[in-house]
C-alpha atoms as one frame of an Amber mdcrd trajectory, in Angstrom:
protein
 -16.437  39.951 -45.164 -13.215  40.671 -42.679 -11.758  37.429 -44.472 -12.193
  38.355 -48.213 -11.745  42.274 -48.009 -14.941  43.137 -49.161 -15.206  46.518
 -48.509 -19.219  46.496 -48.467 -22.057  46.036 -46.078 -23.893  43.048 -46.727
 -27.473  41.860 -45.138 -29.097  39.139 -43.936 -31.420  40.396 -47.291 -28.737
  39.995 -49.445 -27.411  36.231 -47.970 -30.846  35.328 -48.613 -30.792  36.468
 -52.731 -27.205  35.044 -53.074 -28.658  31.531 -51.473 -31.669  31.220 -54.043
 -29.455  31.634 -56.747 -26.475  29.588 -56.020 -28.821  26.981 -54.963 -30.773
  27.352 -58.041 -27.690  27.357 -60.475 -27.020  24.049 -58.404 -29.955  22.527
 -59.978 -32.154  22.810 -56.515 -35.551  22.818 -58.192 -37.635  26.369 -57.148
 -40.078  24.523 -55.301 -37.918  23.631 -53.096 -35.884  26.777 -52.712 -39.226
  28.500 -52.617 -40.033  26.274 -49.063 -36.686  26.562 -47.840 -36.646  30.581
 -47.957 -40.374  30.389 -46.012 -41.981  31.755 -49.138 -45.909  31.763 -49.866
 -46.123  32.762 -53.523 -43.186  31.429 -56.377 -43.375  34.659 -57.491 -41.438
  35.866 -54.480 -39.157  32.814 -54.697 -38.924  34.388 -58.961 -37.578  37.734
 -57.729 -34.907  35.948 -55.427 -33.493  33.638 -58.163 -31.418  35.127 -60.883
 -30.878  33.021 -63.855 -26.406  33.704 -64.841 -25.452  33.802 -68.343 -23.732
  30.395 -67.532 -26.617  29.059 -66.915 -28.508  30.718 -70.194 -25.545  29.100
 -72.354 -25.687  25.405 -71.072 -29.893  25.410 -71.643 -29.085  26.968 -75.256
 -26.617  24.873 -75.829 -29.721  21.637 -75.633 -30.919  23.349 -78.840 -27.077
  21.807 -80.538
């Protein structure tokens, strides 16, 4: 945070949302992310993992 100037407290709680959903957007399947953040239900794993519009374009895009 000292590096980048971000002016804003982040948590441990917020690492662990920003690692589900770069890893997802990576293609790491949610299974996996799902064991790697300890989790016992997907839906948990669900809440952690946000989809980006990037991502909602290149899936539409299959439809071409």
């Amino acid at each position: 945070m000292k590096i980048t100037n971000i002016d804003k407290k982040i948590s441990f709680h917020c690492a662990r949302h920003t690692f589900a959903t770069v890893g997802y957007s990576l293609g790491i399947p949610l299974l996996t992310i799902k064991k790697l953040l300890g989790h016992r239900d997907i839906s948990t794993t669900q809440i952690y993992t946000k989809v980006s519009d990037e991502q909602k374009i290149k899936e539409m895009q299959k439809f071409e």
